[in-house]
C-alpha positions in Angstrom: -37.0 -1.5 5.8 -33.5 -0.4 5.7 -32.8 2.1 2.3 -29.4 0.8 0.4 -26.7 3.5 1.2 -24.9 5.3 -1.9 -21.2 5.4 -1.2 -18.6 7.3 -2.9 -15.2 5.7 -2.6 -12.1 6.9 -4.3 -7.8 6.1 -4.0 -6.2 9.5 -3.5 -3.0 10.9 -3.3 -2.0 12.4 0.1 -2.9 16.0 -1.3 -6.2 14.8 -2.2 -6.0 14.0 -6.2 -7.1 10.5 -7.7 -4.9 11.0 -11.1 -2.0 13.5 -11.5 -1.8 16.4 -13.7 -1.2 14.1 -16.4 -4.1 11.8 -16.1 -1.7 8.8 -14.3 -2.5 7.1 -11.5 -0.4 4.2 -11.4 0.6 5.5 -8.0 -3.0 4.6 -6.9 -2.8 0.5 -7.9 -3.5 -0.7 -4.3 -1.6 -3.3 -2.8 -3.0 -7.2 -2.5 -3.9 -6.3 1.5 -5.7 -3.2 0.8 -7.4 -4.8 -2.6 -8.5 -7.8 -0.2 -10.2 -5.2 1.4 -11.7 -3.1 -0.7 -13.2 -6.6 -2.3 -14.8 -6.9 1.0 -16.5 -3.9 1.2 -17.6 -3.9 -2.4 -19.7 -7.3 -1.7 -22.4 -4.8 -0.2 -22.4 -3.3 -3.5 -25.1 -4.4 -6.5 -25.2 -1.1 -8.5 -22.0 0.6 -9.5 -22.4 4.4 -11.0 -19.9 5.2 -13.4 -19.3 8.0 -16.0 -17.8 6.9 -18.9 -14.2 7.8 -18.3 -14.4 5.5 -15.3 -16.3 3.0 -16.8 -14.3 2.2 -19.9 -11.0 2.1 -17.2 -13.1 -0.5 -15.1 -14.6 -2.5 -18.0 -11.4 -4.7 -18.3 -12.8 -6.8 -15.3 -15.2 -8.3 -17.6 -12.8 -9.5 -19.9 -9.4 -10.2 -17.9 -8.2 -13.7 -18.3 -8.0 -15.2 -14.6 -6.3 -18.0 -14.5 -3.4 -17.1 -13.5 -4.1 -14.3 -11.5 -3.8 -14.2 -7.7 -7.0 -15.0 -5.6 -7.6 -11.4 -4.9 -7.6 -10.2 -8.8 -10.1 -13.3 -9.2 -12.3 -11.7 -6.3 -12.8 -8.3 -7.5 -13.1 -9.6 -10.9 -16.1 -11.9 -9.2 -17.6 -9.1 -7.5 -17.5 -6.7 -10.6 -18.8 -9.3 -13.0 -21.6 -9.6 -10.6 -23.0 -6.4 -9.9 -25.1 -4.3 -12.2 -23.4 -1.0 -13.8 -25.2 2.1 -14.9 -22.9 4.5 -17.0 -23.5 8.2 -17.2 -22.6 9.6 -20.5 -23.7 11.6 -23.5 -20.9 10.0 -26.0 -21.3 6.3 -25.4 -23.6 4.5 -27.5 -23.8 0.8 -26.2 -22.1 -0.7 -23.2 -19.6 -3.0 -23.8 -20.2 -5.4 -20.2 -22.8 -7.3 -18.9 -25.2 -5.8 -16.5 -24.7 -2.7 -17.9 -27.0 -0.1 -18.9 -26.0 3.5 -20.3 -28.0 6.2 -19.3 -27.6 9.8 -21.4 -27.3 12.2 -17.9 -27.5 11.8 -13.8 -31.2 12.3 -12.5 -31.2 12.7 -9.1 -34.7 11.5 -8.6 -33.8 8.0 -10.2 -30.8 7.4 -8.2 -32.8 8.4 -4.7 -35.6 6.0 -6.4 -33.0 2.9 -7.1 -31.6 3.8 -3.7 -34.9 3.6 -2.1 -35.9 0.1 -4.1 -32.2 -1.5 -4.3 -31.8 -4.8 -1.9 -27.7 -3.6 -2.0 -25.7 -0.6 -1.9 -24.9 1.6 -4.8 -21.6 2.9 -5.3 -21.0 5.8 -7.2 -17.2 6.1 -8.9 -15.5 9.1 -9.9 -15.6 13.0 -8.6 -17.0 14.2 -11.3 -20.2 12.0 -11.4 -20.1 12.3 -7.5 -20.3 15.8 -7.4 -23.9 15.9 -8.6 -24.5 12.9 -6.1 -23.2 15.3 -3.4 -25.2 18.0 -4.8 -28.0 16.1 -4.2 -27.3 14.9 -0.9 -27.6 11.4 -2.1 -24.0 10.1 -0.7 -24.2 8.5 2.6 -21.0 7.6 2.7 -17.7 8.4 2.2 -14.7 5.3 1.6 -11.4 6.9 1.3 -7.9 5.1 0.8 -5.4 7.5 1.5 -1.8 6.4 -0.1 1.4 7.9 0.4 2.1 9.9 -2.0 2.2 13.9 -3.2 1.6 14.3 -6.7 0.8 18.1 -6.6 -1.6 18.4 -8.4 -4.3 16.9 -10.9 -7.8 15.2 -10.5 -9.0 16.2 -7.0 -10.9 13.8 -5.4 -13.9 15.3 -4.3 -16.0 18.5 -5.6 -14.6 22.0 -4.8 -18.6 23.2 -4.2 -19.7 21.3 -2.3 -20.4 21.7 1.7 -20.8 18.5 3.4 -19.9 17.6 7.3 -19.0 14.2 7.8 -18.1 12.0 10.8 -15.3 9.5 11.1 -16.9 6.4 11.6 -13.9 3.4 11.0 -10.2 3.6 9.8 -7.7 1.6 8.7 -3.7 1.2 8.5 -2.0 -0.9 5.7 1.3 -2.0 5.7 2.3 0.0 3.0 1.6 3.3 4.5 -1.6 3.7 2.9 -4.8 4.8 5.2 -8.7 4.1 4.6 -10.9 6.4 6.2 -14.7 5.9 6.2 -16.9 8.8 6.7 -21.0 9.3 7.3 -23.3 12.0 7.2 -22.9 14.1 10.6 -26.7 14.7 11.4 -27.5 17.6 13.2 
């Protein structure tokens, strides 16, 4: 039995940030080629792992009209609509998506237990809920879209304490400059 992998994937800025010093990351909205691809690797996906910051960002998938959006939009919408969502937070009282259960703090047990019974992956969103998956050593995997861009500071996009060798095991160049790099555990 193969276990479902727990993947971290973030959009960063060339100096490694996912939002600026001001919270923005317009910079980051990925173009239709590199969403068409990010939609494909997401199908592998039926658990995302959210804090709330991320989640309340993402929940407008649920409810964005799609009729006249491009086939991509449609996709992700699709995929997002169809995969369960768990949401770390302390704040949040009641999810306001489908699928969607809010739990009050990470447990590192649970996740290796979901990742051990899960017939998908499980993606986990956002460094600062990453950073106790990493802590854990519960991420196999690392999906990262570089895009072209120095914003000099903000949000970085992975934890400053944590240790973690990896191995490039696929890459990708978009037409618009912007690089995905996927990264494993280096065993050994």
């Amino acid at each position: 039995m193969t276990l479902a992998k727990l993947i971290y994937s973030a959009i960063a800025s060339l100096d490694g940030y996912i939002e600026d010093e001001y919270g923005k990351f317009d910079w980051a909205e990925p173009a239709e080629e590199v969403h068409a691809f990010v939609n494909d690797l997401e199908r592998s996906v039926g658990t995302f792992l959210f804090g709330r910051r991320l989640y309340e960002t993402m929940a407008v998938w649920e409810t964005i009209g799609l009729a006249d959006q491009p086939p991509f939009i449609r996709d992700f919408a699709e995929i997002w609509r169809g995969a369960d969502k768990i949401v770390y937070s302390t704040t949040l009282e009641s999810a306001s998506t489908a699928r969607t259960r809010v739990v009050r703090h990470f447990d590192p047990g649970a996740v290796r237990e979901l990742k051990e019974t899960a017939e998908l992956d499980l993606a986990v969103g956002g460094p600062e809920l990453a950073a106790h998956a990493f802590g854990a050593w519960l991420v196999d995997e690392c999906h990262l879209f570089l895009v072209p861009i120095l914003v000099g500071g903000g949000k970085q996009a992975f934890p400053g304490d944590v240790r973690l060798a990896l191995e490039l095991v696929d890459e990708r160049r978009f037409g618009n400059g912007t690089v995905y790099l996927r990264y494993g555990n280096r065993v050994g």
